[in-house]
C-alpha positions in Angstrom: -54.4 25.7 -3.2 -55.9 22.3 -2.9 -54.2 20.5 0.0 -54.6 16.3 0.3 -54.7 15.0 3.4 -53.7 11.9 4.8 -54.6 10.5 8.7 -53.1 7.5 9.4 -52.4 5.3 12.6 -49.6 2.1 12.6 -49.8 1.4 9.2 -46.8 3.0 7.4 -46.4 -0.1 5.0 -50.1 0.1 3.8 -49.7 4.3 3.6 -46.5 4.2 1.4 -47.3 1.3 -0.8 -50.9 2.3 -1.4 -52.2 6.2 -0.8 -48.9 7.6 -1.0 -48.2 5.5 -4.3 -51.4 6.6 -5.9 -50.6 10.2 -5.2 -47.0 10.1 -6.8 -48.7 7.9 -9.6 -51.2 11.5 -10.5 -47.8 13.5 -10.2 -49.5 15.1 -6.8 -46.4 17.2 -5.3 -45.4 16.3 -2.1 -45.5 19.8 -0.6 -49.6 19.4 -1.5 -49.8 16.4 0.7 -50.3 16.8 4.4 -49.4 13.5 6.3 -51.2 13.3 10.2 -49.9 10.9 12.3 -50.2 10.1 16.6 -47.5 10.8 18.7 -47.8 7.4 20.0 -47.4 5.3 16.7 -45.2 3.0 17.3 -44.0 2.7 13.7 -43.7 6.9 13.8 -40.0 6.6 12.4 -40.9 4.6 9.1 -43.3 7.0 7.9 -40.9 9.5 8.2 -38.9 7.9 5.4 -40.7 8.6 3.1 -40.9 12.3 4.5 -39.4 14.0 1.9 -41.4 17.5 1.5 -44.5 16.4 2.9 -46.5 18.2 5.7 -46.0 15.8 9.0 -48.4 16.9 11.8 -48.0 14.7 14.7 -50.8 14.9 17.3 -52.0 13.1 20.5 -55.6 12.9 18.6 -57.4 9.6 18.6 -60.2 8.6 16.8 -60.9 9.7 12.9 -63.9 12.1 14.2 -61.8 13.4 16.6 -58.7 13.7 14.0 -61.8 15.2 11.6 -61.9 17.9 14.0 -58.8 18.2 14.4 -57.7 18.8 10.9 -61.0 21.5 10.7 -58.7 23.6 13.2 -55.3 23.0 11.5 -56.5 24.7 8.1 -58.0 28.0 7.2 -62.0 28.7 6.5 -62.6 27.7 2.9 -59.2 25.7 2.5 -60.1 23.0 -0.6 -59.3 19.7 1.4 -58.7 16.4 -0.2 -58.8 13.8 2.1 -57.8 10.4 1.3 -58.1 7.5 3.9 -54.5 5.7 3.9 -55.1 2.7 2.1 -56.8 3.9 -1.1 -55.7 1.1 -3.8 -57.0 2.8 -6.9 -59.8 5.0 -8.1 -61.8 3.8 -11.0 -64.4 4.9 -13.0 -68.0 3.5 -13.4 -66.4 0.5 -16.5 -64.0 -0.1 -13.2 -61.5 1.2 -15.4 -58.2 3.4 -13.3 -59.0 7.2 -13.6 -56.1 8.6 -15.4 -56.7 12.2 -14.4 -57.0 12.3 -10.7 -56.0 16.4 -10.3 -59.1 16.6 -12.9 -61.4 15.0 -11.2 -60.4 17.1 -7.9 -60.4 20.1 -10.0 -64.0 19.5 -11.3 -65.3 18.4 -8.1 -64.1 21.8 -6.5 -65.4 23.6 -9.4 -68.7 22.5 -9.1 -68.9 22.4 -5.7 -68.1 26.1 -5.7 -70.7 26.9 -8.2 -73.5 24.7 -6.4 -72.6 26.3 -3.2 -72.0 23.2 -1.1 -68.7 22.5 1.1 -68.5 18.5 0.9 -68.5 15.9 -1.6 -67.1 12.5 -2.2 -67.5 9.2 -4.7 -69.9 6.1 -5.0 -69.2 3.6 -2.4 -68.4 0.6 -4.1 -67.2 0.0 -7.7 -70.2 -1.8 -9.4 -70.8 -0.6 -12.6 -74.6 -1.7 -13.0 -75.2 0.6 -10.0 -73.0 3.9 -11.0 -73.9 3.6 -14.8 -77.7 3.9 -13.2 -77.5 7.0 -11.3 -76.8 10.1 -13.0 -72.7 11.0 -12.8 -73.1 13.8 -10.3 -76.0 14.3 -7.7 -76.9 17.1 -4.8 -79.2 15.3 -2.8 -78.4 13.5 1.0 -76.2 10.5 0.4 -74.2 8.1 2.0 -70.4 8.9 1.5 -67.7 6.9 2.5 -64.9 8.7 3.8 -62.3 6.9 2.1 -62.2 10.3 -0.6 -64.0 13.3 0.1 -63.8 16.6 -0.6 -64.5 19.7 1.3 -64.3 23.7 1.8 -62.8 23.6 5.1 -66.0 24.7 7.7 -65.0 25.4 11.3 -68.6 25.7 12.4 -68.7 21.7 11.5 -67.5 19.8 14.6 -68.4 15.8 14.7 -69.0 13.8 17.8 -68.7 10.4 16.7 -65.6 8.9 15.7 -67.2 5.8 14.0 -69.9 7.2 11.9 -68.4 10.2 11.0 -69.0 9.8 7.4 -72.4 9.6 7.7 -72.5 12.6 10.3 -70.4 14.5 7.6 -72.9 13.8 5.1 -76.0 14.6 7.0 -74.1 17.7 8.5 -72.9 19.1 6.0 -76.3 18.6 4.0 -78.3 20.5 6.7 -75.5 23.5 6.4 -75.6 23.8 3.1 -78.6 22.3 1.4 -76.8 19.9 -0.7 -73.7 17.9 -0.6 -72.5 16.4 -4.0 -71.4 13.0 -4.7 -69.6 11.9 -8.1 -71.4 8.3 -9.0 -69.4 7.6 -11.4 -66.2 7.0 -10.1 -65.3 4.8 -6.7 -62.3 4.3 -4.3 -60.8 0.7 -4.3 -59.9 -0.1 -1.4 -59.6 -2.4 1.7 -62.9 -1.6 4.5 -62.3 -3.2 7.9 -58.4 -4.3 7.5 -56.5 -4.0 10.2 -54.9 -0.8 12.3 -55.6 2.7 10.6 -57.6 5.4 12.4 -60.8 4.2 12.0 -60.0 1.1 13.5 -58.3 2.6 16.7 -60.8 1.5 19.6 -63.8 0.7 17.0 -65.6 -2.5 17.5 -69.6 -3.7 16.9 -70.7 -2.0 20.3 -68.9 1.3 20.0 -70.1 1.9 16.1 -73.4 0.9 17.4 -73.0 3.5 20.2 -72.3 6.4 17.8 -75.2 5.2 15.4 -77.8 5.4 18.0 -76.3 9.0 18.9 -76.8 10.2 14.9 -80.6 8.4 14.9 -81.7 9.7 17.3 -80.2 13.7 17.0 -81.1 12.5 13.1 -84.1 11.2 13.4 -86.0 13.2 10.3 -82.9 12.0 8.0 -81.4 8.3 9.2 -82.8 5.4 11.2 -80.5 2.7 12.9 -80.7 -0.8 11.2 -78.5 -4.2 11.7 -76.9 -5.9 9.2 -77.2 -9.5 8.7 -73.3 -9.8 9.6 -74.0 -8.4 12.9 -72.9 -4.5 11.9 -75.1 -1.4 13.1 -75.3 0.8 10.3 -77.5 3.6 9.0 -79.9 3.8 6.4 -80.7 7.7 5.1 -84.9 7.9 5.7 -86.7 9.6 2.9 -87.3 12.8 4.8 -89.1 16.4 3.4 -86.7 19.6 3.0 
């Protein structure tokens, strides 16, 4: 059974009105959906409203690599995750038009997942059509994800250690498991990057991201290489690297 999984941190408002919304909009029952939240969320109570028959697991976890890890433990080897950061608008397709069949799209992306033998996947980055329509709709190489929507066969031998660049550790981690990792380029997450409160905003600032970005560089250094952005951000750029 595909579960869809939800981390969130102080921001029941955004959870509710946006990922949770999107989920009951694709009919996605709430017994599928598996909410984690921090035992020290001040706002603990009004997620619970909206409780129903969702999966609450309350942790004292901090950090989304560290919740990552976390939810590697909490489900079983091979377990289809879907997980959805908690602010997720809207998922649109590569004419930025809303995807009407969300459960499809999961569906396919676990079926051909399963048949190319990799464990994670996820979407294009950012919903501009000149660049999806260029790229072919579904690819196996080493590509940046974000981890707004991935999905993954649950791997317990996959254990992050950053909590700031974990998408691009998932990515390159993953890829060196398995080979591949596949990314659907036709369809992106809208969202909100950088708002305020959530996990991956607990404790992250310019200097810790950069701290976690060196780390990946330089255990990485045959697939990324540390760069600066001309806002000031440290990111990473994949390197064009031989298998």
């Amino acid at each position: 059974m595909t579960k869809y999984i939800i981390p969130s941190f102080q921001r029941p408002h955004i959870a509710k009105e946006q990922t949770l919304a999107f989920l009951k909009r694709h009919k996605i029952d709430d017994k599928d959906i598996h909410l984690f939240l921090r035992s020290d969320d001040p706002y603990l109570n009004d997620y619970m409203d909206r409780a129903t028959d969702m999966n609450i697991h309350i942790s004292d976890v901090k950090g989304i690599g560290n919740t990552h890890n976390h939810i590697t433990e909490h489900f079983d080897e091979d377990d289809f995750l879907v997980e959805i950061d908690d602010d997720l608008q809207e998922l649109v397709d590569n004419e930025r038009k809303p995807v009407k069949d969300f459960k499809g799209i999961v569906e396919t992306m676990r079926y051909k997942m399963s048949m190319e033998g990799t464990s994670y996947g996820g979407t294009y980055q950012v919903a501009n059509p000149k660049f999806m329509s260029g790229n072919k709709e579904y690819t196996t190489d080493l590509r940046y994800m974000l981890g707004c929507l991935r999905f993954r066969f649950n791997r317990k031998d996959i254990r992050l250690e950053t909590n700031y660049a974990e998408d691009m550790e998932n990515c390159i981690k993953h890829y060196i498991r398995d080979g591949k990792i596949m990314k659907n380029n036709w369809i992106a997450p809208k969202t909100k990057n950088y708002q305020s409160g959530g996990c991956k905003n607990d404790g992250r600032d310019n200097e810790t991201e950069k701290s976690d970005k060196v780390f990946l560089s330089t255990r990485f250094p045959q697939y990324c290489r540390l760069f600066q952005r001309k806002s000031g951000i440290w990111d990473l750029r994949i390197r064009e690297y031989k298998v």
